[in-house]
N, C-alpha and C positions, 0 to 999 in steps of 0.2 A: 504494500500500500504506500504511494506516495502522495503528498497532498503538492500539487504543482499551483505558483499564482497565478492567477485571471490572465496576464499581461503574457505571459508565457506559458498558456495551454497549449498543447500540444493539437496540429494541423485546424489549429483556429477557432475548433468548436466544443471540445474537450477542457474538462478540467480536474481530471481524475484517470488514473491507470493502476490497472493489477496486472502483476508479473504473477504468475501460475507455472508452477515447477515440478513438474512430472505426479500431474496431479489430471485425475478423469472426476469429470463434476455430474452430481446428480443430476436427476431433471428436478427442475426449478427457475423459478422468475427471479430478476432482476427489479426485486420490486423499491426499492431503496433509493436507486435512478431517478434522477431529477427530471431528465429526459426519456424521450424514447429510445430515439437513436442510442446506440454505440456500436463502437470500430472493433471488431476481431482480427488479430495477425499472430501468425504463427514463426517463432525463428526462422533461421537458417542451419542454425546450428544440430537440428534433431533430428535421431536417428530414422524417424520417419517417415518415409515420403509425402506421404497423405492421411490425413483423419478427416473425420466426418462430425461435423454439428449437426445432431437430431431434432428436429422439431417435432416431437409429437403428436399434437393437436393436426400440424399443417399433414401432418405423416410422409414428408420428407429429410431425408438428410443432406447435407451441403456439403460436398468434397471440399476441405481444405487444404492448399498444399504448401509445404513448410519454404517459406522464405518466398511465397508467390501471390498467396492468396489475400486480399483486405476483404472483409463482410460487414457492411454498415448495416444494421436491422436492429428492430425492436426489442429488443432482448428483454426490455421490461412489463411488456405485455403477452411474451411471447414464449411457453415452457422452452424450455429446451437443454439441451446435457450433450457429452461426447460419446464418441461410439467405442466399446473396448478395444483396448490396444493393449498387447502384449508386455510384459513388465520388462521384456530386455530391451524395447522398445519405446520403455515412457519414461526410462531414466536419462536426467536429464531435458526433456522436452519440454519447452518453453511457448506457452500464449501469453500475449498482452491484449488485456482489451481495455480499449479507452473510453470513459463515459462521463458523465456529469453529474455531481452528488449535488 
């Protein structure tokens, strides 16, 4: 958790980021989000190639790929969680999502 100032939110709209560290998130809302929006990206660095963000409700998933992919959407209206990933494959693996508290 970083608290970033107003003046230097990160890509202009943002004013808040979590680094997530080989870490698979339940499903659940974003409900704490000031906004709707927020920004998903996945490193470069992970052993990965691709995960997937499940939405439930929508009953799709959204191919992520490490170091390629941004996903802007509603995450605070919106269930959603990762899809299993192998433990030799989630150590290390890094998301940042950016959003607005």
């Amino acid at each position: 958790y970083l608290d970033m100032p107003i003046q230097n939110n990160i890509f202009g709209s943002f004013n808040e980021v979590i680094i997530n560290r080989s870490v698979i998130s339940a499903t659940h809302r974003d409900y704490n989000n000031k906004s709707n929006i927020s920004a998903l990206v996945l490193s470069l660095d992970n052993k990965l190639d691709v995960s997937y963000l499940g939405l439930p409700d929508l009953d799709i998933s959204i191919p992520m790929i490490s170091g390629r992919s941004l996903l802007l959407f509603d995450l605070k209206n919106n269930r959603h969680s990762n899809n299993e990933i192998p433990s030799d494959k989630l150590d290390g693996r890094l998301s940042l999502v950016f959003y607005n508290k």
